[in-house]
C-alpha positions in Angstrom: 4.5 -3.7 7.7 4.0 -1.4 5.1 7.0 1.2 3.9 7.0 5.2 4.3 7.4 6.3 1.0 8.8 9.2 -0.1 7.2 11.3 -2.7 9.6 12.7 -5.0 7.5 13.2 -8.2 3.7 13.6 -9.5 1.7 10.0 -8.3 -2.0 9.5 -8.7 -4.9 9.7 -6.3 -5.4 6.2 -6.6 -1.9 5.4 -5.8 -2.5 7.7 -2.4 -5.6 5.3 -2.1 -3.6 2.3 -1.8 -1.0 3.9 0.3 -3.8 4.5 2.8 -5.9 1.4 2.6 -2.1 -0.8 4.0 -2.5 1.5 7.3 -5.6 3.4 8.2 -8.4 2.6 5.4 -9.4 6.0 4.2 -6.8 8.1 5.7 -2.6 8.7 5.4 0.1 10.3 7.4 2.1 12.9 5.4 4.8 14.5 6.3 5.6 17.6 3.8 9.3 19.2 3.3 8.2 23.1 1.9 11.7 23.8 1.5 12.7 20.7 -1.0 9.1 20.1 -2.3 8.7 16.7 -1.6 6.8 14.1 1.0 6.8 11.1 2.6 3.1 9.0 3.5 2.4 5.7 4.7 3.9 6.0 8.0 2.0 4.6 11.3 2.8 8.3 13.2 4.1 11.4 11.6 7.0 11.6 13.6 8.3 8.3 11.6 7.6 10.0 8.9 9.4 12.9 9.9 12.4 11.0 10.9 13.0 9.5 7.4 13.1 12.9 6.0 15.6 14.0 8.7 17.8 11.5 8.0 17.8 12.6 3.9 18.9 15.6 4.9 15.5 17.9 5.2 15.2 20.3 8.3 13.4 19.8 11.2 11.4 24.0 10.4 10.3 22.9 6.8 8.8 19.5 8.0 4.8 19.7 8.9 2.3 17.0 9.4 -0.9 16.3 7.5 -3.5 13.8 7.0 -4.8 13.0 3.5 -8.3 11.6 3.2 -7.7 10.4 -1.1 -11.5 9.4 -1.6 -12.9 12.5 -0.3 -13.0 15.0 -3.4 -13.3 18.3 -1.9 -10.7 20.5 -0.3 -11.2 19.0 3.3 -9.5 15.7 2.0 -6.4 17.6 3.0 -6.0 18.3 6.8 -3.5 19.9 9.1 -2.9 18.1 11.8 0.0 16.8 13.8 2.2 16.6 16.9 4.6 17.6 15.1 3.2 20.9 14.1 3.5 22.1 17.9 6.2 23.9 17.5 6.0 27.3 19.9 9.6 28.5 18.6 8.2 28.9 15.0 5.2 30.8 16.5 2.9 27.3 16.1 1.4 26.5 19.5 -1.4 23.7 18.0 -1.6 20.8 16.2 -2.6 22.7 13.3 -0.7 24.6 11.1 -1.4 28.7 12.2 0.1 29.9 9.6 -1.8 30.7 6.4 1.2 31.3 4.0 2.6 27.5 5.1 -1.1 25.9 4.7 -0.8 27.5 1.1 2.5 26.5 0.6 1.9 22.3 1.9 -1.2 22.6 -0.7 0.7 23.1 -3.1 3.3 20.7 -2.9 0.2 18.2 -2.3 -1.4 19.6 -5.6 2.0 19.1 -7.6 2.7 15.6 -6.2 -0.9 14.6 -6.2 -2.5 14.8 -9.6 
């Protein structure tokens, strides 16, 4: 069974490709901590994900859930959605992510740790 990794510095595209082709093929889970900068991928469901970042300490209100599509090389390779992003306390009622600031903020993260 492949490993959750968690993305603490800059890894490549191709490196995200691989991650992806030992689960789904073309797609990967990500879970992204705002508040620390980092991520973790690989995982069957976002929610393992999420618990491996949980248990390093990370907070359950910085954690959101993307999917990362690595051989599509336009913006929609990156896409909001998770179960974990229904959240109605924090004002998210969907499995996207409402809030534009937040969307900005996950791209970037993705952008530094993805080169």
């Amino acid at each position: 069974m492949p490993e959750i990794k968690i993305i603490l510095q800059p890894i490549s595209r191709k490196e995200v490709e691989v991650i992806a082709s030992e689960r789904f093929g073309d797609m990967v889970k990500g879970v992204v901590d705002i508040e620390k900068k980092i991520m973790a991928l690989g995982g069957e469901l976002h929610a393992d994900e999420e618990t491996i970042l949980l248990e390093q300490g990370s907070k359950q209100e910085n954690l959101w859930g993307i999917n990362l599509y690595p051989g599509v090389h336009d913006d929609s390779w990156l896409e909001f959605d998770s179960m974990i992003n229904i959240r109605p306390k924090q004002g998210n009622r969907s499995r996207g992510i409402e809030d534009i600031l937040i969307q900005h903020q996950i791209r970037d993260i993705v952008y530094m740790l993805i080169q």
